[in-house]
N, C-alpha and C positions, 0 to 999 in steps of 0.2 A: 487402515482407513479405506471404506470401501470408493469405487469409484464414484457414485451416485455425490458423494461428499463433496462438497467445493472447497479449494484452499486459498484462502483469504489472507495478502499480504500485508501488512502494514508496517509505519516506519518513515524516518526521516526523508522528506525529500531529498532526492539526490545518491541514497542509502541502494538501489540497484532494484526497487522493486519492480519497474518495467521491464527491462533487461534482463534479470534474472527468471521474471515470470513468464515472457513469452517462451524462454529457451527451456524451460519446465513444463510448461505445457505440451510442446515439443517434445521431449524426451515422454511424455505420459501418454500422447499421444487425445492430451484434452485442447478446448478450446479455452482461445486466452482473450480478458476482458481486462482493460485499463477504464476504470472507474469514472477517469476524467474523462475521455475521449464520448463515454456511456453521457455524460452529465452535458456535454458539449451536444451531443447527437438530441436528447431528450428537450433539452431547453432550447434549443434555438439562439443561442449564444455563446461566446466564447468565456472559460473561464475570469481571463481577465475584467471583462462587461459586468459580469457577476460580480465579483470583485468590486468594481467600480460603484455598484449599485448598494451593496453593505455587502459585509464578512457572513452577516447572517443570512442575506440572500443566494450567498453561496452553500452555506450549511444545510439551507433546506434543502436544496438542489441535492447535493449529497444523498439525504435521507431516502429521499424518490428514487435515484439512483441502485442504494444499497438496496434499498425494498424493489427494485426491480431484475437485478442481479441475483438475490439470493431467491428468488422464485428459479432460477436456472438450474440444472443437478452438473455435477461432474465436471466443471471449469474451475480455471484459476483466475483470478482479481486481483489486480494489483490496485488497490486503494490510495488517495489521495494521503500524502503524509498527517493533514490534520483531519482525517476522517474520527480519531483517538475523542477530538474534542468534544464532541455528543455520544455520550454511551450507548443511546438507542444504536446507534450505526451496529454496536459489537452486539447487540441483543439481536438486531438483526440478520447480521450474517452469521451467528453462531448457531441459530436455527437449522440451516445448513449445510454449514462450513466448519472447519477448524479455522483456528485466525494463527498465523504465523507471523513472529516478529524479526525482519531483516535486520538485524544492528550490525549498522556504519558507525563508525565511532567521527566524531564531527572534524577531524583534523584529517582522514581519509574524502570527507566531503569535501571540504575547501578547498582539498588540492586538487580533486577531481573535475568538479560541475563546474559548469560557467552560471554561476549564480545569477548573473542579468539575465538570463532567460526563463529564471523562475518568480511567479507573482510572489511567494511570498519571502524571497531570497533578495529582490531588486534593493535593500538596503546595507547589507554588502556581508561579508564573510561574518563577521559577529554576529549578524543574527540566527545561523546556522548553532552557533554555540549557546545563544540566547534560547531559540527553538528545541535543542535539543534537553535542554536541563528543565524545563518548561515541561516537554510533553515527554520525556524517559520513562517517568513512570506509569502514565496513562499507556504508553506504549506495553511496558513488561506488566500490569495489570490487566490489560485486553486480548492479552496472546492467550493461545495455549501451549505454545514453544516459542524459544526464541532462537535465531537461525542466525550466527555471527557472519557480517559477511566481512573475512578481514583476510582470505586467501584469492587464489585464484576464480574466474569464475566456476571452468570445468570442477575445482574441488566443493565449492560450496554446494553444485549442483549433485556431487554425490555423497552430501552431508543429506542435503535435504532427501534425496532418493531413498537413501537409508532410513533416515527415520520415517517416510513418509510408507515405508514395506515393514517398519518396526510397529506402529501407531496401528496397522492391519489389524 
């Protein structure tokens, strides 16, 4: 994978793709972008506002988002967990990105995250299990790897280094 290529996370909320992404970019020595923070900075409002306004007022946000990211070369993205739900998103970054799928298995989530402080988690640990059987397959559909994260961070991070000097 050369470096000019971007790598595109995606994956359950909660699933380590912020975490995992900035400490990856780190190690690559690229620049790291959380999708949401892009969409927050773009819009003039805060996810939740968006939210509040419709689910789809958030989607588009999204879109402009990914179409502004994937114009960048050689960074990592850590995408909104339901970025999955519009395909354009993955037409879009796959132009020039690989899309990588972080899988958190949803009992590793619950025990983890403090779910009140996720918009779409604020209805309580089931819906993580509802979310995830929902969107698993749009997730392993829009990948082009899927990247377990069910160990250590330090180890995941040289699962993905590996394949990412494999994929070269």
């Amino acid at each position: 994978m050369n470096n000019k290529q971007n790598i595109i996370l995606i994956g359950m909320p909660g699933c380590g793709k912020s975490t995992l992404g900035k400490a990856l970019a780190k190690r690559l020595g690229r620049d790291f972008y959380d999708a949401d923070d892009v969409i927050v900075e773009q819009e003039g409002k805060t996810i939740p506002e968006l939210f509040a306004s419709s689910e789809d007022c958030f989607r588009d946000a999204e879109v402009r988002a990914s179409q502004f990211l994937a114009h960048k070369s050689g960074i990592v993205v850590a995408c909104g967990g339901g970025v999955v739900k519009r395909s354009e998103n993955m037409d879009i970054f796959k132009k020039t990105g690989t899309v990588f799928f972080l899988d958190r298995s949803p009992d590793d989530i619950v025990s983890d995250v403090d779910v009140s402080t996720r918009p779409l988690l604020k209805d309580g640990k089931q819906k993580v299990y509802d979310l995830y059987d929902e969107r698993i397959a749009l997730y392993r559909n829009a990948a082009d790897y899927c990247i377990p994260n069910n160990k250590p961070m330090e180890a995941v991070l040289d699962d993905f280094e590996k394949l990412i000097k494999e994929i070269d």
